[in-house]
N, C-alpha and C positions, 0 to 999 in steps of 0.2 A: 486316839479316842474315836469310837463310832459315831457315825450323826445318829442324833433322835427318828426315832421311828414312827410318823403319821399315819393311823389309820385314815382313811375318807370314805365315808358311805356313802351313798347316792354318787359313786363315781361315776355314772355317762351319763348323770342328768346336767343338767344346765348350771347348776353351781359348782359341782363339781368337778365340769371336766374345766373349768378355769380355775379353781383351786389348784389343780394337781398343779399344773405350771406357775401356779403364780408359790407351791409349798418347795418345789424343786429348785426354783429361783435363789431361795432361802437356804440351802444347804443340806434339806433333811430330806433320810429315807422317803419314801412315800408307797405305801400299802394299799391299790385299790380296791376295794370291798365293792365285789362283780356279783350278778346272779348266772349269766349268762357266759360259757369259760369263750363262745364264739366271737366275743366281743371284746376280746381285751382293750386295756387301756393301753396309750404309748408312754413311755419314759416312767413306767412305775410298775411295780411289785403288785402282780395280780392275783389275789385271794377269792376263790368263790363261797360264795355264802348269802345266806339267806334270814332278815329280821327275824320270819317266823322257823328256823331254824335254829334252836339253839345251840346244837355242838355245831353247827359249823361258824356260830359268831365266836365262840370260846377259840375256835381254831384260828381263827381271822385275827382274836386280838392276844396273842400268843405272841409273846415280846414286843408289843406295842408300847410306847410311849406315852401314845395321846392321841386321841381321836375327835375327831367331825362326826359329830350327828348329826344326821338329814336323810327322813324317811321316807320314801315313797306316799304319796297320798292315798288314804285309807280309810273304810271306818274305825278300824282299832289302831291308827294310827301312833297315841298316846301311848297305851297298853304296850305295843313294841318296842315305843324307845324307852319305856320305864325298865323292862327287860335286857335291853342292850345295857342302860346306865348299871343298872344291878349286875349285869356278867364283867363288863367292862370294871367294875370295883373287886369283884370279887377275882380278875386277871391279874391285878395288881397295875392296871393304869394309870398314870400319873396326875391327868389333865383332861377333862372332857370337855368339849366345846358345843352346846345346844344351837341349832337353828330352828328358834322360836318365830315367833311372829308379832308385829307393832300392835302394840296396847294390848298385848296378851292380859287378861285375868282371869278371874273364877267366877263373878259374877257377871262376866257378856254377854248379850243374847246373841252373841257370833257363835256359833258350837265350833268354830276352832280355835277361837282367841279363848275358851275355855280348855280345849284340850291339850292347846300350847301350855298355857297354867298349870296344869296338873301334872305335866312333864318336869316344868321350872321346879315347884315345889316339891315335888320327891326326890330332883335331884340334891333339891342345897339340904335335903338331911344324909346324904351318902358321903359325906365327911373327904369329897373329892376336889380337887383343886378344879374348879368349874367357873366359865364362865357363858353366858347367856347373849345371843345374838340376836335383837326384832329388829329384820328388816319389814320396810313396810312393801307397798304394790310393787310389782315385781316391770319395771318397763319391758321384759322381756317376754311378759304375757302377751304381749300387743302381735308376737310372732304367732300366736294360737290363732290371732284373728285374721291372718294375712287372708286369707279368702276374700273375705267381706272388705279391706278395708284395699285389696287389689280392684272392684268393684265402683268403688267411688265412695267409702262412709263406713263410722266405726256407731257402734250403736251400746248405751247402756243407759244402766238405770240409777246416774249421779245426778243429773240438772248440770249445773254451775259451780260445783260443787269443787276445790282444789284438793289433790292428796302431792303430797313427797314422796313420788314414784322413784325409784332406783334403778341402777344398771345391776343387774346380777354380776358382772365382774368386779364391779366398788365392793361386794358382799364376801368376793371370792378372795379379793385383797386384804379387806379387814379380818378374818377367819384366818388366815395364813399368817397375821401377825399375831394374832391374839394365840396361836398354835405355838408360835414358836418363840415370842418373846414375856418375860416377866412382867409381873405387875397386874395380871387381869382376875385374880383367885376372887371369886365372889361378883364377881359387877357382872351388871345388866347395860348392854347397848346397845340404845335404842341407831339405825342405820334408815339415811335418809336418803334423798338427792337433798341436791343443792338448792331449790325452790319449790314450792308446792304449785302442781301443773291443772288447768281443768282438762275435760277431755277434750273440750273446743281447742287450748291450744293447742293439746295432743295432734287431734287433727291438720290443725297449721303448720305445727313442726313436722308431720308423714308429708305434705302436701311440698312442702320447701325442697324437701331431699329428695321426694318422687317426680318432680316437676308436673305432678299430679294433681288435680282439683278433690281434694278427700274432705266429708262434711264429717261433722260428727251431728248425730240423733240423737237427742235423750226421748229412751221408751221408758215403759212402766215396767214394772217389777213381773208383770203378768204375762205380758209379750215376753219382755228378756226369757220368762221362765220355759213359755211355750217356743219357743225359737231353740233352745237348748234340751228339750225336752226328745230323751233318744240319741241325746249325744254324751250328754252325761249320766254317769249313773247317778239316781234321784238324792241319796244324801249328798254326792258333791255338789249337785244342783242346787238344794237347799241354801248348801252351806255358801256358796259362790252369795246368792241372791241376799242371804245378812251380812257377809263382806259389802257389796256393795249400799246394803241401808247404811249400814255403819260409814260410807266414804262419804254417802250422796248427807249425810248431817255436818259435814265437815268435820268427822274428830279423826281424821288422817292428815291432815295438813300442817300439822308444827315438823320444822327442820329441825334436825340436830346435827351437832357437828362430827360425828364419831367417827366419819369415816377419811374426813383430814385428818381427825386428831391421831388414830389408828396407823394411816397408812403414809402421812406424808404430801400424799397429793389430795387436789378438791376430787370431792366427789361431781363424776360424769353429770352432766346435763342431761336433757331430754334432747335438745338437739345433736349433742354427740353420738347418742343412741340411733335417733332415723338418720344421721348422717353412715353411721355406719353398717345400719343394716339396712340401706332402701331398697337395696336390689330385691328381698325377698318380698317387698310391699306392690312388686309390679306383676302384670295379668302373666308375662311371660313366666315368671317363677312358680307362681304358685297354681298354672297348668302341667309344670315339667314334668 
């Protein structure tokens, strides 16, 4: 008997490329959906293709099994994976897997916790054996920042505020079971850490692993904006800035258990996280 065939979108982004090993691990095919043929993936099935291309995803998921959604960030971000979910049904897919985002709904004033929603919901009428993944703040964000926080200090616009930050690889692990074992058709799971973090201790825990003195700042919504302002393009900006009102109220901070219950093991810490990536938090890295 053949193993099952995984597609993975977003293969050489950050969730992805510890998906592919943690789905290989598991026994199954693995199909990685590339835009770039210069960049292959290692140990998987390289398909080039493109969201806003639609024969080349029909070509991508051509004897596919089951596939990982995870879109590149966009502003029609929504609009392309409702087009994936739609070819992906009409390919004869078996299982599609969303990576949505924590406390996605329809009435947010987050405009991507609403566009996560409108993805959810169109998928649960395409009659697919689907299930839905919110992870919430990404600890792996805190690599975006390595400049500033190689400097001496991480700066945003929460206060004191805790969220249930993750390790992208707990996200990579839960996604790879829910891929390839029963029981998930319909359910929403919500993906935490293990405790809800402020950025102060954030800071403390960059500071322990870098043997480094790292402060955290909380600025206003106005600085954070102008400080980002030319680095981002202005709707991610936007949307970044009602992520963070949303954290800085505390409705990111309730734990859930999904990712022991999922995988078997606890979900990663925040110190296992700067234990493992401190080297990139230091001046010498993030000049190389």
């Amino acid at each position: 008997m053949n193993a099952p065939t995984v597609l993975v979108t977003g293969a050489t982004g950050t969730i992805g490329t510890a998906l592919i090993p943690a789905l290989r691990a598991r026994g199954v095919t693995v199909r990685a959906m590339i835009r770039d043929a210069g960049r292959p993936v290692p140990g998987a099935e390289n398909v080039v293709a493109d969201l806003r291309d639609p024969a080349s995803v029909r070509a991508a998921l051509d004897g596919v099994d089951a596939a990982f959604l995870n879109s590149p960030s966009a502003p029609d971000a929504a609009d392309l994976q409702i087009r994936f979910a739609d070819l992906a049904r009409a390919g004869g897919v078996r299982r599609l897997v969303l990576l949505s985002q924590y406390a996605a709904r329809a009435d947010s004033p987050v405009r991507f916790l609403r566009w996560h929603a409108e993805v959810e919901a169109h998928m649960a009428t395409l009659g697919l054996d689907h299930t839905v993944l919110r992870p919430n703040l990404y600890l792996q964000a805190l690599l975006g920042l390595a400049d500033t926080i190689a400097q001496g200090f991480l700066a945003a616009p929460i206060g004191d505020a805790a969220v249930s930050a993750i390790d992208t690889r707990d996200i990579a692990d839960a996604a790879a079971a829910v891929l390839t074992t029963p029981g998930h058709t319909g359910h929403t799971y919500t993906l935490t850490g293990p405790r809800a973090v402020t950025h102060t201790q954030i800071a403390e825990a960059l500071s322990t692993a870098t043997g480094r003195h790292i402060t955290f700042h909380d600025t206003s919504a106005e600085r954070f904006t102008a400080a980002l302002t030319g680095v981002l393009p202005p709707w991610q900006l936007g949307g970044l800035v009602e992520d963070y009102a949303h954290y800085s109220e505390g409705e990111a901070a309730e734990v859930h258990t999904s990712i022991p219950d999922l995988t078997g093991h606890p979900a990663r810490d925040l110190t296992d996280f700067t234990r493992d990536h401190a080297a990139a938090f230091t001046p010498a890295a993030t000049t190389a």
